[in-house]
C-alpha positions as CSV (number, residue, x, y, z in Angstrom):
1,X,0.0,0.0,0.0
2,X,2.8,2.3,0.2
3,X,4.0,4.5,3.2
4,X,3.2,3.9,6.6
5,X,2.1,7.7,6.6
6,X,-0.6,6.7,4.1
7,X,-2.1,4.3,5.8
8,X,-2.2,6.1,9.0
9,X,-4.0,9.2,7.4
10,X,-6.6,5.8,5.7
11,X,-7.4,4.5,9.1
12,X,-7.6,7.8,10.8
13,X,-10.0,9.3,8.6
14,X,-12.3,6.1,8.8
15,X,-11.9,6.1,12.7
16,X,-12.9,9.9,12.9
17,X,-15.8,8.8,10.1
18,X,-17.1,5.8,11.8
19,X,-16.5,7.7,15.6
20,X,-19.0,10.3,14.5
21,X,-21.3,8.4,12.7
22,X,-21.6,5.4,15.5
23,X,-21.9,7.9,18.6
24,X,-24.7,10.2,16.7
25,X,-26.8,6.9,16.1
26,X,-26.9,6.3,19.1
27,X,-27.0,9.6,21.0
28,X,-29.9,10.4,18.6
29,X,-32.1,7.8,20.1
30,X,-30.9,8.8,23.4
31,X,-31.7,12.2,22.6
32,X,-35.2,11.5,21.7
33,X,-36.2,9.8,24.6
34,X,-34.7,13.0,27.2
35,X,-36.8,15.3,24.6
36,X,-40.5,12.7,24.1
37,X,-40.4,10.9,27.7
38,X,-42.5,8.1,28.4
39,X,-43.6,7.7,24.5
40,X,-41.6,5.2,21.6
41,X,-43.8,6.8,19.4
42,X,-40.9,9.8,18.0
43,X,-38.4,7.2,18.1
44,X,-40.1,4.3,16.0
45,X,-40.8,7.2,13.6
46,X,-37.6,8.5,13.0
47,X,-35.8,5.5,13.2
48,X,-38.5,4.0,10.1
49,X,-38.3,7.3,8.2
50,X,-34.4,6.9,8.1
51,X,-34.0,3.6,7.1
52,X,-36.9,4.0,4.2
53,X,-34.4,6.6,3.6
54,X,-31.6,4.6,3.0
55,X,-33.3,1.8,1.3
56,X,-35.1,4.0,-1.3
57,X,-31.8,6.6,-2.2
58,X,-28.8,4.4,-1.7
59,X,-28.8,2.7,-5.9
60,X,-28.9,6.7,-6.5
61,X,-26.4,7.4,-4.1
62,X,-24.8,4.6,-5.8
63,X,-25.0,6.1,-9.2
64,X,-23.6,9.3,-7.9
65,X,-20.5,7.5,-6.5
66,X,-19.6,5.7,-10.0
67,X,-20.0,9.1,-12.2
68,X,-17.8,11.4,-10.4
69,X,-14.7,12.2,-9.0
70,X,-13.6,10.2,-5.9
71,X,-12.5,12.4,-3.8
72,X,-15.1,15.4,-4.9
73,X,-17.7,12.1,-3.8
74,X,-15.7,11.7,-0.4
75,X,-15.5,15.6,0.6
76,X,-19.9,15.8,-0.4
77,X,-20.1,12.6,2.3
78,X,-18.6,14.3,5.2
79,X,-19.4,17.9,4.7
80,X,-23.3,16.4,4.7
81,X,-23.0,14.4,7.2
82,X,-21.1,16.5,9.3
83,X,-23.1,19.4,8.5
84,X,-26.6,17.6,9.3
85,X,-25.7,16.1,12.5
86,X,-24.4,20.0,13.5
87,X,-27.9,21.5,12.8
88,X,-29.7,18.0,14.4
89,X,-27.4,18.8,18.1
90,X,-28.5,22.2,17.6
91,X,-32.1,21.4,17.4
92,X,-32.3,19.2,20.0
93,X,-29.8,21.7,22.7
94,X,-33.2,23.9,21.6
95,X,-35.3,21.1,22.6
96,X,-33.7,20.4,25.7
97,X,-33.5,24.0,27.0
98,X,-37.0,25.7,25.6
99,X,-39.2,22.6,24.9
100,X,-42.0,23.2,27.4
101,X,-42.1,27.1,26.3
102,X,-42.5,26.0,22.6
103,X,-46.1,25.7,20.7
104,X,-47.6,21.6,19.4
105,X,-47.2,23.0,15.7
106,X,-43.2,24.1,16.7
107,X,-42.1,21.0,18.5
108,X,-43.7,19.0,15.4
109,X,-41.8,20.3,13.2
110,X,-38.5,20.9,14.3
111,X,-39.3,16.6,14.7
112,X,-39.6,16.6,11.0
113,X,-36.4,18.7,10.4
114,X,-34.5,16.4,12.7
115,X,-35.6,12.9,10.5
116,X,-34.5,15.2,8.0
117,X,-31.4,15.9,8.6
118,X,-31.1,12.2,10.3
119,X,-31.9,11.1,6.5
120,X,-29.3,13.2,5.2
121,X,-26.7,12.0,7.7
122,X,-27.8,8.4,6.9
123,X,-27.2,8.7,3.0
124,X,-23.9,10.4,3.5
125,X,-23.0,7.9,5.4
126,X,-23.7,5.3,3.1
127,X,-21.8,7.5,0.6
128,X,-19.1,7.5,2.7
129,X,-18.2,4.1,3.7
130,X,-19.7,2.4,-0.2
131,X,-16.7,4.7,-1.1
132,X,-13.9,3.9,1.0
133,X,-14.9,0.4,1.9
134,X,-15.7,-1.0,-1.9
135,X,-13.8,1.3,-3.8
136,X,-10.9,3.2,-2.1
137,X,-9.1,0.2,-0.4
138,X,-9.2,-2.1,-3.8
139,X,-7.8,0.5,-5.3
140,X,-5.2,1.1,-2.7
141,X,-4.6,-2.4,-3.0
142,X,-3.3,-2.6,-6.4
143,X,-4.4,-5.7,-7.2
144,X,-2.3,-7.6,-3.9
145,X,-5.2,-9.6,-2.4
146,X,-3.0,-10.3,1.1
147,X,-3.0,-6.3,1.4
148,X,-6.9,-6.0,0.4
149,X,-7.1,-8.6,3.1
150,X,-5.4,-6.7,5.8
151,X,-6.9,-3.5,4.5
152,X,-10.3,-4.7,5.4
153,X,-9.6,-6.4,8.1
154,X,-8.3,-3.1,9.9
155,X,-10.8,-0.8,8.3
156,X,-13.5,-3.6,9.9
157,X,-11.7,-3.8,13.0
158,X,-12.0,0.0,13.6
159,X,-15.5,0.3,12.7
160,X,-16.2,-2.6,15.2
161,X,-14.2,-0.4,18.0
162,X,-16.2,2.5,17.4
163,X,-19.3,0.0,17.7
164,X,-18.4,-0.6,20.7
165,X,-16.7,2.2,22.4
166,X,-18.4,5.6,20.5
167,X,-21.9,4.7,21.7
168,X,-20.5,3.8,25.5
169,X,-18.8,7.3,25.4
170,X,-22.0,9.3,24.6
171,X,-24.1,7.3,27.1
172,X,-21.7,8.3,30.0
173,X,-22.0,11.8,28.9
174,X,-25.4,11.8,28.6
175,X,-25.6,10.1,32.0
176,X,-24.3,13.0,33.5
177,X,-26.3,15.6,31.1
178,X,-27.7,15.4,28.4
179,X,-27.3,18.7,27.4
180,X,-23.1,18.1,27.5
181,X,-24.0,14.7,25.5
182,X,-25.1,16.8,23.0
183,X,-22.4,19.5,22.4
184,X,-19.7,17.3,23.0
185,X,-21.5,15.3,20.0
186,X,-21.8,18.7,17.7
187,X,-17.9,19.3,19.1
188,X,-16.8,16.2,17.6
189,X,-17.9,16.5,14.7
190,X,-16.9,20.2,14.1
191,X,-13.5,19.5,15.1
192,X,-13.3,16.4,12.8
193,X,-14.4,17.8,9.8
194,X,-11.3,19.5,9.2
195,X,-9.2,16.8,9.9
196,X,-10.7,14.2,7.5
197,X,-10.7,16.4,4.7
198,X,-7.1,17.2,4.8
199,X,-6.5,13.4,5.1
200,X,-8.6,11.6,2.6
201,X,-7.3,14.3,0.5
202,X,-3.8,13.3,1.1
203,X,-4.4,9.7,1.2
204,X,-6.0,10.4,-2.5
205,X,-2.6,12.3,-3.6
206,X,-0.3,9.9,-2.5
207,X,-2.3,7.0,-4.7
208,X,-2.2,7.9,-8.6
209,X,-4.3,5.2,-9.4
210,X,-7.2,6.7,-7.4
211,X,-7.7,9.8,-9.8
212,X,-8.0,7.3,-12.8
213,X,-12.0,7.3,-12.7
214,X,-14.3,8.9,-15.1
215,X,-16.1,10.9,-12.6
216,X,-14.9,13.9,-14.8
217,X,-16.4,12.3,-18.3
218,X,-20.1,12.8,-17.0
219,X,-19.2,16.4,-15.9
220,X,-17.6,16.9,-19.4
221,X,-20.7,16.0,-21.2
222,X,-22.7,17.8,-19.7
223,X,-21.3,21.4,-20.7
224,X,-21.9,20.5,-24.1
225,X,-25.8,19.8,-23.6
226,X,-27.3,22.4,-25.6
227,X,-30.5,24.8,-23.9
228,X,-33.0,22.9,-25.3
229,X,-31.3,19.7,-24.2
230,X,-30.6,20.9,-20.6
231,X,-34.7,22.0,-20.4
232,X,-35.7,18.3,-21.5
233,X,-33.4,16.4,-19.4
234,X,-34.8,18.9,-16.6
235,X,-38.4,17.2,-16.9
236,X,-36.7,13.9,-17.6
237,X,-35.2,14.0,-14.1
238,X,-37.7,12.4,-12.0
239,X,-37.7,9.5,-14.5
240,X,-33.9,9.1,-14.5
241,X,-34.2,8.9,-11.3
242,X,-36.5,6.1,-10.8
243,X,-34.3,4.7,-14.3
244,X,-31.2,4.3,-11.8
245,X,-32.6,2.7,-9.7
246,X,-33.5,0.1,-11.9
247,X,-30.6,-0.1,-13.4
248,X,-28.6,-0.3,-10.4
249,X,-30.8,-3.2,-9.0
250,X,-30.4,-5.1,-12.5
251,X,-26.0,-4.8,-12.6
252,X,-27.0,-5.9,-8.5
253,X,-28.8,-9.0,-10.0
254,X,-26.7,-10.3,-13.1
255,X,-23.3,-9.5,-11.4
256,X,-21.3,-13.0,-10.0
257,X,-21.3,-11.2,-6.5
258,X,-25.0,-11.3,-6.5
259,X,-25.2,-14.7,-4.3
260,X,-22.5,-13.8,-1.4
261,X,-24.2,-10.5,-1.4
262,X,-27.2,-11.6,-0.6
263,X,-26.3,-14.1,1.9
264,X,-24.5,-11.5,3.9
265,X,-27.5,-9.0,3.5
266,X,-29.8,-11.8,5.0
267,X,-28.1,-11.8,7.8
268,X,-29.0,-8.2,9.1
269,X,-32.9,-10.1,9.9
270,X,-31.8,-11.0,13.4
271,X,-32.9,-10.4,16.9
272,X,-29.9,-12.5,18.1
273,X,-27.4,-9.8,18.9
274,X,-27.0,-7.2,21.9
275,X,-28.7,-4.7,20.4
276,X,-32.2,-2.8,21.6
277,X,-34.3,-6.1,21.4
278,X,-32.3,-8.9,22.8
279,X,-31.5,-6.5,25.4
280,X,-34.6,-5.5,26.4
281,X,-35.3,-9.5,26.7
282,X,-32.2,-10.1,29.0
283,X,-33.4,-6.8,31.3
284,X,-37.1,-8.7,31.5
285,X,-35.8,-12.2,32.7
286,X,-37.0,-12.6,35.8
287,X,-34.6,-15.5,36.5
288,X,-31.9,-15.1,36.5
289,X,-32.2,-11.0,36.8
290,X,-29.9,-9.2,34.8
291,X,-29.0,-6.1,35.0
292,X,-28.0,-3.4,32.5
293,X,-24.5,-3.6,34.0
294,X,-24.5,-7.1,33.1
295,X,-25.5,-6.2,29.8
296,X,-22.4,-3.7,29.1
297,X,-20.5,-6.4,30.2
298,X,-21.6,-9.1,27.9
299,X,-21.9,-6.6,25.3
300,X,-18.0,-6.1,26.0
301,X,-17.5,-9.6,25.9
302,X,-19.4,-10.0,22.1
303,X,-17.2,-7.2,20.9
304,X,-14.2,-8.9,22.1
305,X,-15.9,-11.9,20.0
306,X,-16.5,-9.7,16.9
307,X,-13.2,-8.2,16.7
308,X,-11.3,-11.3,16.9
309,X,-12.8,-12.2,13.7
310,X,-10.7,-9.5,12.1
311,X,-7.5,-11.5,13.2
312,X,-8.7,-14.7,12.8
313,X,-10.6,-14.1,9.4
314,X,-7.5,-12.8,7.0
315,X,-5.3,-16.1,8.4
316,X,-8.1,-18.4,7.5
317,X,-8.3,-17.0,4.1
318,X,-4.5,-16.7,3.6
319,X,-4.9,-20.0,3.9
320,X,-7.8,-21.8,2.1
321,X,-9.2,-18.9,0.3
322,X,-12.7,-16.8,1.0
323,X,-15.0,-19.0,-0.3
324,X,-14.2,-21.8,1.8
325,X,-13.6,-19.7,4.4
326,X,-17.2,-18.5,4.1
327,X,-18.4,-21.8,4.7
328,X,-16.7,-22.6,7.6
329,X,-17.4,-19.4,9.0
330,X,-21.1,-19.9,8.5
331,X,-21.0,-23.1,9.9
332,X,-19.6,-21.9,12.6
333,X,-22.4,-19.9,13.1
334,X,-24.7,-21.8,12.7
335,X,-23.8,-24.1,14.6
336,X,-23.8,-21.6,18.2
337,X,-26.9,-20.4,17.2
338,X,-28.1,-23.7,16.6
339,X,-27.5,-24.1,20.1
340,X,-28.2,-20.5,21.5
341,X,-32.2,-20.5,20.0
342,X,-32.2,-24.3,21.1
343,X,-31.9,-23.3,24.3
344,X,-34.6,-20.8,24.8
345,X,-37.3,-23.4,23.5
346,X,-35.7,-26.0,26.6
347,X,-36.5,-23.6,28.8
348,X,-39.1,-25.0,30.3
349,X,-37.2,-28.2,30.8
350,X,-34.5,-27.1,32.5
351,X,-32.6,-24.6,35.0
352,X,-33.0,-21.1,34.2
353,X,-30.0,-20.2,34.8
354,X,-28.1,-23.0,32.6
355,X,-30.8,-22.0,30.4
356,X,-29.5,-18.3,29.7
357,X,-25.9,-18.9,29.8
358,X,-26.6,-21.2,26.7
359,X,-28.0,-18.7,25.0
360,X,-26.0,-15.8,25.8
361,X,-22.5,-17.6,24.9
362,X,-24.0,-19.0,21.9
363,X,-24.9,-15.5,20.8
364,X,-21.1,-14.2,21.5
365,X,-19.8,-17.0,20.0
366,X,-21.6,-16.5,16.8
367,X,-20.5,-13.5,16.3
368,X,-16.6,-14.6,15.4
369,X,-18.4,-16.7,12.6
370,X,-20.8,-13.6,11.6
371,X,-17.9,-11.2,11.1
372,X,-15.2,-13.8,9.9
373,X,-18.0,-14.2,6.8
374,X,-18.7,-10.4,6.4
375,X,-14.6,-9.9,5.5
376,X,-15.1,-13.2,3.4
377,X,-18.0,-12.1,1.7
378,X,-16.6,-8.5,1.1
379,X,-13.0,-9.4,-0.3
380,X,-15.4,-11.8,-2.7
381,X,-16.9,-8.7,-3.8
382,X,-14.3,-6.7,-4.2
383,X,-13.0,-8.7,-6.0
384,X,-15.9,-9.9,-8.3
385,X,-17.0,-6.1,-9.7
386,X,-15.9,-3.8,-12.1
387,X,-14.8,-0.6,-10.8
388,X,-17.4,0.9,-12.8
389,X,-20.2,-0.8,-10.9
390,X,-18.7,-0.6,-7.6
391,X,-20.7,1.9,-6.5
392,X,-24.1,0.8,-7.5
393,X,-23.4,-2.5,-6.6
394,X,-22.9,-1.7,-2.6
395,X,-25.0,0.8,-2.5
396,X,-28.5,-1.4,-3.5
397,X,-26.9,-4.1,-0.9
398,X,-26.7,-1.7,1.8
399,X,-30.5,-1.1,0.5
400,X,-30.9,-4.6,0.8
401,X,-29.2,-5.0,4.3
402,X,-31.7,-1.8,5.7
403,X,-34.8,-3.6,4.1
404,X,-33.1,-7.2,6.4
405,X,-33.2,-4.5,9.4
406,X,-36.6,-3.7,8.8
407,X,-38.1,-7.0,9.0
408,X,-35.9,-7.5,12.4
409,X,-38.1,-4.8,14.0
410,X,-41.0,-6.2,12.4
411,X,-40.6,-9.8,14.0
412,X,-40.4,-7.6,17.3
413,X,-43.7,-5.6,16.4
414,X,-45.4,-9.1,16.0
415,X,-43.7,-10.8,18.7
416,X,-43.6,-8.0,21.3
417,X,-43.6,-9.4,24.6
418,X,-40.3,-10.6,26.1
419,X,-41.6,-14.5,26.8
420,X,-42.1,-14.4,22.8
421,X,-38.7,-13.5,21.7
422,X,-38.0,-17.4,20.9
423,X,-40.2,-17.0,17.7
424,X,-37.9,-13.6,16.8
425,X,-35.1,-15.6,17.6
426,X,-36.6,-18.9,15.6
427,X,-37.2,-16.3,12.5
428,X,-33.4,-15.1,12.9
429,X,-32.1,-18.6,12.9
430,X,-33.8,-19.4,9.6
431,X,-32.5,-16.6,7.9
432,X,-28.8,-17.9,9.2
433,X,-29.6,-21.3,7.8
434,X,-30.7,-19.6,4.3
435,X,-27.7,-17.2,4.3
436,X,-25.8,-20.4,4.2
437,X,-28.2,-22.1,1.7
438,X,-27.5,-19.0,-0.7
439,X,-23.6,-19.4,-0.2
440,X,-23.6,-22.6,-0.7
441,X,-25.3,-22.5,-4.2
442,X,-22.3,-19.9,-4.6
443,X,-19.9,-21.9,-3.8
444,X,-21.6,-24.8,-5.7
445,X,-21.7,-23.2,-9.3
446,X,-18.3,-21.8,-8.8
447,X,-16.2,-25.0,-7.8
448,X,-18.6,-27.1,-9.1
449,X,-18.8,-28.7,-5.3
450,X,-18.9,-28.0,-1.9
451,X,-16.6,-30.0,-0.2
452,X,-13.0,-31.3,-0.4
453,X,-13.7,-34.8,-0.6
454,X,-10.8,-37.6,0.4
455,X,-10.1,-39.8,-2.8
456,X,-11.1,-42.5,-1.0
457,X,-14.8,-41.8,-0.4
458,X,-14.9,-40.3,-3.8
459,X,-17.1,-42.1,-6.5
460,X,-16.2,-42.4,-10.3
461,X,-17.4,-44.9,-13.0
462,X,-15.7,-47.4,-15.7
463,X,-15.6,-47.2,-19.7
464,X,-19.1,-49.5,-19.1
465,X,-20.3,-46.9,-17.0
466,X,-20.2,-48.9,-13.6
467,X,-19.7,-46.7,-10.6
468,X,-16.8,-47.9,-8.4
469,X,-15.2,-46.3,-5.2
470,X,-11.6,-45.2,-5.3
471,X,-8.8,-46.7,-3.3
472,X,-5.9,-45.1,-1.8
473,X,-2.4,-46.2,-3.4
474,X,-0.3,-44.5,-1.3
475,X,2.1,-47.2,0.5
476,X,1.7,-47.3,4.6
């Protein structure tokens, strides 16, 4: 990849990225509930309007990302999103301080302007790491798959860091006020913004090969569109619009990727994670009784779980390759969860207590084989599509992956009480085994098999066409 300097001012630039955009996630629902007490109602809504978001404008934020210049792309993501969550911190320090003095019709809207600007931060966002993540770090690469490997492996690792220790930041803060959460949050990203656009910039000037795009053909074009042209494609634009989107699903669809795509994307529908659901079960056991210390602390332990993947993951597929990689990995999975939803439908059979320990360490486990296959599945991808289609490509599967999210909240909608999460968690299994399912058909049409088979177990036929088992020659 070059200098040490250059990869420093890479992983930087994605820590300040992914520090920002983890911690205002979650200090945004935080937020809401100081600001609508007592009520999900503000929450649901903004969390559903932003994620509708994301799944109807990515393959258009896709689009945008494979017509122009990369780094012009790059400095658009962070001065929206950095911009948007600036003017969301300043609404809700208004909320905080003046909220009981302000009229129905007021508070309403400056609700609206906030899922606004939370959609705007969501799609930047998604602009932002399609970019870096699909596009940046291939081409960084040069073509050296061991540094692709350890390229996303790092860039992974941080994001999982920032999972982990971003939102724990923001909730201490907020603990002691929300109304320091909050500027510390609009600091941040203030103070960042600066930084990570003097070093993407660099990191782009140090790497030639990244300038080699034809962002600049589209732009080109365009000058030469006569008047009446320009007025025409001006009533056209609605219609392009829905046209990329299209398109962008279709080169989704026919591309070879299309298969460990999907089975990646899949596995966003799950409950069986420490995230607002499965937490909300643990915190409603009433044997044994855990508390929301606990949870931090197993939460700890599954990130511990999540970011071992990005050591173990690279030396597996140093090894044997991705695709087989992937299988194991999903096996892997499989197999804990296997046991972890297993153990929620004995419950009635058997101590509590043995019960949930099951379960909970079958859900950390898991998660080394969930992340080991999302760095499988990704270097398979990058590898599989034309740099000309990167960016449609990841963008409609991060559509895909938010419509996956969706359905998680809605097995949680159905299933709302806490002594029904077992069918959530039954639904999240099944989507596990069909991830695999869709890998495996992968794996099938592209070796032509699925497992290494030992020559002696392996079955060929004669000139007559009678089937016969091989033997091993090789001398004891």
């Amino acid at each position: 990849m070059g200098s040490n300097s250059l990869a420093g001012s890479l992983y930087v630039s994605h820590l300040l990225s992914m520090w920002n955009a983890r911690g205002f996630e979650f200090g945004a629902v935080l937020f809401l509930a100081t600001v609508y007490p007592g009520t999900l109602l503000p929450m649901s809504i903004y969390a559903l309007v932003r994620a509708l978001a994301a799944i109807t404008f990515s393959p258009s934020i896709g689009n945008f990302i494979d017509s122009n210049n990369r780094l012009s792309t790059i400095r658009i993501s962070i001065l929206g999103q950095r911009a948007s969550v600036a003017a969301s911190c300043a609404a809700f320090a208004l909320l905080f301080q003046a909220k009981e003095a302000l009229s129905k019709p007021i508070l309403a809207l400056l609700l609206v302007l906030l899922i606004v600007l939370a959609c705007v931060e969501k799609l930047c966002s998604i602009m932002n790491t399609v970019a870096v993540e699909r596009d940046w770090v291939v081409v960084i690469a040069g073509g050296d798959d061991s540094e692709l490997q350890t390229l996303n492996a790092q860039m992974r690792r941080i994001d999982l860091f920032c999972k982990l220790v971003s939102p724990l930041s923001i909730a201490l803060l907020h603990g002691w006020s929300p109304s320091i959460a909050v500027w510390s949050t609009l600091f941040t990203n203030a103070l960042s913004v600066g930084i990570e656009y003097f070093l993407i910039a660099r990191v782009f000037y140090q790497v030639p090969a990244l300038a080699d795009d034809g962002g600049g053909q589209g732009q080109e074009e365009s000058e030469l569109i006569s008047p009446e042209e320009a007025q025409s494609e001006s009533r056209s634009k609605f219609a392009r619009c829905g046209g990329f989107v299209v398109d962008s699903a279709r080169i989704y669809v026919r591309q070879t990727a299309f298969l460990p795509s999907l089975a990646l994307s899949v596995l966003y529908l799950t409950v069986l994670s420490f995230s607002g659901q499965m937490t909300t079960y643990l915190l409603a056991l009433p044997t044994p009784q855990i508390t929301s210390t606990t949870v931090g602390l197993l939460r700890t332990a599954s990130a511990i779980s999540e970011i071992s993947s990005t050591f173990l993951a690279p030396r597996v597929m140093s090894r044997i390759g991705p695709v087989r990689a992937g299988i194991w990995f999903l096996s892997w999975q499989m197999l804990w969860l296997t046991c972890a939803v297993g153990a929620l439908w004995m419950g009635v059979l058997g101590s509590p207590y043995a019960i949930t320990a099951i379960f909970i360490a079958g859900v950390i486990m898991s998660r080394l084989g969930l992340w080991s296959f999302d760095l499988c599945a990704q270097l398979i991808i990058q590898e599989s599509i034309t740099p000309s289609h990167r960016g449609s490509f990841s963008s409609v599967e991060m559509s895909v992956q938010n419509f996956f999210e969706l359905c998680t909240f809605a097995t949680t909608i159905v299933f709302p009480k806490p002594d029904l999460f077992r069918y959530p968690a039954v639904i999240s299994l099944v989507a596990v085994y069909s991830s695999a399912a869709l890998f495996a058909k992968f794996v099938r049409d592209r070796r032509g098999h699925l497992l290494h088979m030992p020559t002696c177990l392996k079955i060929g036929r004669d000139r007559d066409g009678h089937r016969y088992q091989s033997l091993s020659t090789e001398m004891q």
